[in-house]
C-alpha positions in Angstrom: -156.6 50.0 -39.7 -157.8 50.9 -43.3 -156.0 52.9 -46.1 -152.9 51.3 -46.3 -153.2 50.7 -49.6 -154.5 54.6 -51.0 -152.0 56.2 -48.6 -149.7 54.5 -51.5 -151.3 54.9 -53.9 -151.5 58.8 -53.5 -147.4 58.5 -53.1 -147.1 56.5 -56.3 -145.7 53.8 -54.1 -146.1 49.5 -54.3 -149.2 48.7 -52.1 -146.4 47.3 -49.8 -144.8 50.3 -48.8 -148.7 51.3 -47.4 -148.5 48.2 -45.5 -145.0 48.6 -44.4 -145.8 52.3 -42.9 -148.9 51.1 -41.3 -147.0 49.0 -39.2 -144.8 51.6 -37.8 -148.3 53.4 -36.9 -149.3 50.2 -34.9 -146.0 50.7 -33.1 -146.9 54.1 -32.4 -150.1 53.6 -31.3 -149.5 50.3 -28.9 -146.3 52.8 -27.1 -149.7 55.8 -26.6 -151.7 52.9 -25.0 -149.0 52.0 -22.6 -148.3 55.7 -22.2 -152.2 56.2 -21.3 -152.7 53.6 -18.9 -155.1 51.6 -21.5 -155.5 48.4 -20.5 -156.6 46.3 -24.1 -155.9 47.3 -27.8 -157.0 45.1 -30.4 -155.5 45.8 -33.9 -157.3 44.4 -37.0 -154.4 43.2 -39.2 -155.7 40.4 -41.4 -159.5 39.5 -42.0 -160.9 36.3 -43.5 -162.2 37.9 -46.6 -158.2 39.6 -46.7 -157.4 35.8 -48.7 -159.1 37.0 -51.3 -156.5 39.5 -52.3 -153.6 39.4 -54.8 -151.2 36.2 -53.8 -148.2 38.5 -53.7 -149.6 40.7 -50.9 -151.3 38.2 -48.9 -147.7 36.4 -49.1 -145.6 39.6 -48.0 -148.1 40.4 -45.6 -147.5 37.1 -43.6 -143.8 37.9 -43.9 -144.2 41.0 -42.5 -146.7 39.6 -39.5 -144.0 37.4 -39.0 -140.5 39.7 -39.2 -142.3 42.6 -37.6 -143.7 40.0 -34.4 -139.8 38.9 -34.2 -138.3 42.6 -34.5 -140.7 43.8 -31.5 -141.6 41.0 -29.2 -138.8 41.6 -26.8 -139.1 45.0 -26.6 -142.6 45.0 -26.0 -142.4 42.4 -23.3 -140.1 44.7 -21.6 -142.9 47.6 -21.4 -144.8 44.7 -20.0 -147.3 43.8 -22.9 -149.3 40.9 -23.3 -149.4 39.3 -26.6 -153.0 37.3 -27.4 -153.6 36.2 -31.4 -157.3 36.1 -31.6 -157.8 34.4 -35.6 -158.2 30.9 -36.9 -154.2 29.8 -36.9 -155.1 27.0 -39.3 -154.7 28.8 -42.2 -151.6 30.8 -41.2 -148.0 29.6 -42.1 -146.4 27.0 -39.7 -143.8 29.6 -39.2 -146.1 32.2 -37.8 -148.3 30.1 -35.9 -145.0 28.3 -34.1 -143.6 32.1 -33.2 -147.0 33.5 -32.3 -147.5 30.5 -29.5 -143.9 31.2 -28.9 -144.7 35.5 -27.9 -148.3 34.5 -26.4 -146.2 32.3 -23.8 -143.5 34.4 -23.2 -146.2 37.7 -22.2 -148.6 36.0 -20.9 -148.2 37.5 -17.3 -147.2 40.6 -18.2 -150.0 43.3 -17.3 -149.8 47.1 -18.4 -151.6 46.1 -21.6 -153.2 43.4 -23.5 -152.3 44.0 -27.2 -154.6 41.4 -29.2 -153.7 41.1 -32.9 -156.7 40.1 -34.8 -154.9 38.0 -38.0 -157.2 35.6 -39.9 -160.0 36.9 -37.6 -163.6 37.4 -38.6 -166.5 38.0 -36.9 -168.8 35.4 -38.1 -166.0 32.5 -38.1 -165.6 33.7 -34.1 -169.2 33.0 -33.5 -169.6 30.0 -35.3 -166.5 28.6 -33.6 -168.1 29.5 -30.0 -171.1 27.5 -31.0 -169.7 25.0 -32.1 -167.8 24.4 -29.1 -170.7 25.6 -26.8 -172.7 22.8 -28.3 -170.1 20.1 -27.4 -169.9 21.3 -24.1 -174.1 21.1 -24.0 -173.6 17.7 -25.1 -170.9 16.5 -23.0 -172.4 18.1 -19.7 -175.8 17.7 -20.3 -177.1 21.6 -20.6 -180.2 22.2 -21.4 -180.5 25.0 -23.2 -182.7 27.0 -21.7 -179.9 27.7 -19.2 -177.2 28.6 -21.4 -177.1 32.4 -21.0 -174.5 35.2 -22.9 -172.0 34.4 -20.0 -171.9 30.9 -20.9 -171.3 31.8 -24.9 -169.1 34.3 -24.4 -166.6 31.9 -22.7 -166.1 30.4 -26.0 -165.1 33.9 -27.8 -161.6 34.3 -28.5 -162.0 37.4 -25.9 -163.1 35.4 -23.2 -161.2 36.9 -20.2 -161.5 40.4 -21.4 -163.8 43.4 -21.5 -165.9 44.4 -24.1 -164.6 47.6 -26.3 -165.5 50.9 -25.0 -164.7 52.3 -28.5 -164.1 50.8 -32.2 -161.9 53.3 -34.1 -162.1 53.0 -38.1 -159.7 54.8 -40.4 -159.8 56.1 -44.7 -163.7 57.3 -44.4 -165.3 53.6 -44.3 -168.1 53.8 -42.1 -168.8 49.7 -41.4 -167.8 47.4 -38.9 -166.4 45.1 -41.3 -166.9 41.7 -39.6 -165.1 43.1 -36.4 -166.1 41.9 -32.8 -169.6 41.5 -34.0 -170.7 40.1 -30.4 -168.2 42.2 -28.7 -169.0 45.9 -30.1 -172.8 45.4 -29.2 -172.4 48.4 -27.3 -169.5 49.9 -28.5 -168.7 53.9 -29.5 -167.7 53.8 -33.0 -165.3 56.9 -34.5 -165.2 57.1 -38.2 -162.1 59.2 -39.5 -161.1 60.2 -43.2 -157.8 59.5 -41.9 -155.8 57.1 -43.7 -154.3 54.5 -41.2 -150.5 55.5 -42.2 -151.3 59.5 -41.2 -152.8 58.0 -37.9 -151.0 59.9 -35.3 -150.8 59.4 -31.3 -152.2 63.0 -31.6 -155.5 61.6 -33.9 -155.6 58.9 -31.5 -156.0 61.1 -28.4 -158.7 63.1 -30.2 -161.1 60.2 -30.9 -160.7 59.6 -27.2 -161.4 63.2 -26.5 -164.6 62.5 -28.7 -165.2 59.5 -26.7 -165.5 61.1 -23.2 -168.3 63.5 -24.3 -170.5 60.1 -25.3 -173.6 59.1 -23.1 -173.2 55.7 -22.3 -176.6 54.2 -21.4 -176.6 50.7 -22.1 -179.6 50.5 -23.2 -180.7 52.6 -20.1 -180.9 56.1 -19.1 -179.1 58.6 -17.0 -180.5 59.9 -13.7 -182.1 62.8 -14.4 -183.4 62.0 -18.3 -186.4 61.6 -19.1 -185.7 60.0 -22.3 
């Protein structure tokens, strides 16, 4: 969800007020998913390289995680969303970690949609972590590791019960993954708009699905009847 920060900037606005209208845009966008009959959305709201930005912003952007997760938790686990943090919570204030295991309890059975928000998540750090806890599990079990197979690791991702993406959708004209799902997305459809994430409609959203349907997913494969 890039652009927060130029969608601002064009308006003359405080960085905040990009962040502040992005927000409403994830609103909009989870309420299409439910509307669609999508089953997972993962929203990329905080990064592990995001610490390196101003003090201020990181500061109101945990607020805002924080007042926004308060304002809409009831009301989206009365659409019958599922709330699933996948980040490092060490880092994250006590306050937001307490109310995050708080919402992940209180939808964990609900089923129209899983709605993962990715806060103090990074790629790398995600991999690393399932190693590291592959390799105790090697250790305390005995494994050797010519059995362990991309089953076995992927139990140990913070998407371990879930599909992998069908598509990865990146706003404001950056064309990179960013240090998103890096095991996940191995054979994900990407969409790349110039769109910045505040002017993200439902509308844009249902055209990069559009655009997705006419993709030729092969896995690595090919379709009956190519030859190629």
């Amino acid at each position: 969800m890039d652009g927060n920060g130029r969608w601002a900037r064009k308006r003359n606005l405080p960085r905040t007020a990009g962040h502040e209208a992005g927000l409403q845009v994830a609103r909009e966008i989870t309420q299409e998913c439910v509307r669609l009959g999508i089953k997972y959305l993962t929203l990329y709201a905080f990064s592990t390289e995001n610490w390196k930005r101003p003090k201020q912003e990181v500061s109101f952007l945990m607020n805002l995680f924080y007042q926004s997760l308060q304002q809409v938790a009831t009301e989206l686990h009365n659409e019958d969303v599922r709330i699933r943090f996948i980040g490092n919570k060490d880092q994250l204030p006590a306050k937001l970690t307490a109310l995050i295991t708080e919402v992940e309890a209180r939808t964990a059975q609900n089923k129209k949609l899983t709605l993962n928000l990715a806060i103090n998540y990074g790629g790398r750090s995600e991999i690393i972590r399932a190693v590291r806890e592959l390799v105790k599990k090697a250790q305390k079990e005995g494994l050797a590791p010519e059995t362990i197979t991309e089953e076995q690791f992927a139990r140990f991702l913070f998407t371990t019960d879930q599909p992998d993406p069908d598509l990865l959708i990146r706003t404001s004209g950056e064309q990179r993954i960013s240090n998103f799902m890096l095991w996940q997305t191995a054979y994900t459809e990407l969409y790349f708009t110039s769109t910045l994430w505040p002017d993200f409609s439902p509308a844009e959203f249902r055209a990069a699905l559009a655009a997705y349907k006419t993709r030729s997913r092969r896995f690595g494969g090919i379709k009956e009847g190519r030859t190629k």
